[in-house]
N, C-alpha and C positions, 0 to 999 in steps of 0.2 A: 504494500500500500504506500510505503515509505518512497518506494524509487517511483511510481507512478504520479506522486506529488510532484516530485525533481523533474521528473520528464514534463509533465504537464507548466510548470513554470518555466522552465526553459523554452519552453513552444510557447508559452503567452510573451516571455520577455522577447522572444526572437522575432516575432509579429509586431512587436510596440516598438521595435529598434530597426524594422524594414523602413522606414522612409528616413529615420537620421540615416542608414547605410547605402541610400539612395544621391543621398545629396553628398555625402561623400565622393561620389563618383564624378560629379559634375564638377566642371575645371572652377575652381576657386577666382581667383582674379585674370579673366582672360587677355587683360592687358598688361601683363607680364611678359608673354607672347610679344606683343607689340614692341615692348622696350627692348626686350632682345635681340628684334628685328634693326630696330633704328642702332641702338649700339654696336650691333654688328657691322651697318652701312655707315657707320662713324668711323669704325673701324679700318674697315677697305677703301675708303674716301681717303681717310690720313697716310696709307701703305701705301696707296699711289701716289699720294703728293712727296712724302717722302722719298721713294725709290726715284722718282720726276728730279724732283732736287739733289737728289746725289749722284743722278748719272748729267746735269748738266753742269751743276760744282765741274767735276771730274772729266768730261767732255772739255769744259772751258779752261780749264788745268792743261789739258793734252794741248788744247790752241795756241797758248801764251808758251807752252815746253817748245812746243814745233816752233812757234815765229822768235825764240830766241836762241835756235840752235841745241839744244839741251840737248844730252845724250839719253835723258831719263823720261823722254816724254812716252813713249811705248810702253812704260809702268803705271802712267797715269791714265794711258788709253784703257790699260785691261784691268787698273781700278775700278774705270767708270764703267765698264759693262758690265764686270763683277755685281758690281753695287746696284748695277739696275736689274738685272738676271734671279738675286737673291732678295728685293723688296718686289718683286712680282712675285717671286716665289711665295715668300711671306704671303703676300696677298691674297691669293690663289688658297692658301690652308685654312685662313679664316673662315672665307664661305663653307 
């Protein structure tokens, strides 16, 4: 009679806790989503301007190496592609 009580409340409490387990399921703040969204294209917007800026830095390094003669200008060339190769890289893993 004992366990038919336990089983019997357990089946009423599991019926009175079906819609708190309900709402459980449903996305809690679905603009959370949204902010991850925008952060994320915050993210990739800045990877690009930064990879942008450090292959013309480096680009414009190689120009002023070449029009002054420099034997070191070929190291500033394959800085500046380097550096633009691995901030698209970067960018490219975000998404």
């Amino acid at each position: 009679m004992m366990r038919f009580r336990k089983v019997t409340f357990a089946l009423a409490a599991g019926l009175l806790l079906q819609p708190i387990m309900l709402y459980a399921q449903q996305p809690v703040a679905p603009t959370f989503l949204g902010a991850v969204n925008d952060i994320r294209t915050i993210a990739i917007a800045a990877g690009t301007l930064v990879a942008g800026m450090v292959g013309l830095i480096g680009l414009g390094r190689t120009a002023y190496k070449l029009s002054q003669g420099d034997n070191d200008s070929m190291t500033s060339l394959i800085f500046a592609i380097v550096g633009i190769v691995l901030g698209f890289l970067a960018n490219t893993f975000i998404t």
